[in-house]
Steps between C-alpha positions, in 0.01 A plus 500: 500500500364832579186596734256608215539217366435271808188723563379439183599126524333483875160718387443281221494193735275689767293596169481130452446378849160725513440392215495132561468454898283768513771572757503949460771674726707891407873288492641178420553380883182564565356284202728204596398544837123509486562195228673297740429111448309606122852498363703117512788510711734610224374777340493654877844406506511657189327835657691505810823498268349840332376656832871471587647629185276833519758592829803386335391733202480810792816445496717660206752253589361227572298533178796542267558110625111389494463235216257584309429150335426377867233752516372424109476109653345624817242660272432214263472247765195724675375588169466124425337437795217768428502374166336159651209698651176638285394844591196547672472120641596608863191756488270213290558271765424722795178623295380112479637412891235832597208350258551170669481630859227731385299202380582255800422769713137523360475140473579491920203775504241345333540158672473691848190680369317123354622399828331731721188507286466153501587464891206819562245292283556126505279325231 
């Protein structure tokens, strides 16, 4: 396993995390990190394993004995993961959680208002 190819491995998966967490960050750390609890407990398993590859591959040593099929695995296992989640639903479901405060927010205004009018002018 050589470094290009674990960059290109590890950019495709940040690619995909923006993509489908709406989770954006320059490196691969950084996406896992700002994912967090958005990924199940194995594909961060899965990420940590590639986060700790990316020194051993520093190494020229240490990446003659990296297995590469561990990494491949490491990749799949996140990549099914994503897989699971449709893009755009994290942003869709803030947008609707903002409408609904918006909107119960109003509702809270309004009753104060018939409130105080009616208190001002009892009928």
């Amino acid at each position: 396993m050589d470094q290009e190819r674990y960059f290109e491995i590890t950019e495709s998966l940040r690619q995909q995390m923006a993509e489908r967490l709406s989770v954006k960050s320059r490196s691969f750390p950084g996406a896992v990190r700002k994912a967090g609890r958005l990924l199940p407990a194995q594909a961060r398993t899965a990420a940590q394993e590639l986060i700790d590859a990316e020194q051993r591959l520093s190494h020229p040593k240490l990446a003659a004995r990296t297995d590469g099929a561990q990494i491949d695995r490491a990749a799949a296992t996140i990549e099914a993961a994503l897989s699971r989640h449709r893009p755009g639903a994290r942003a869709a479901q803030r947008r609707s959680l903002l409408a609904a405060e918006i909107g119960f927010r109003a509702l809270i205004v309004i009753v104060a208002c018939l409130a105080f009018v009616q208190w001002q002018m009892p009928v």
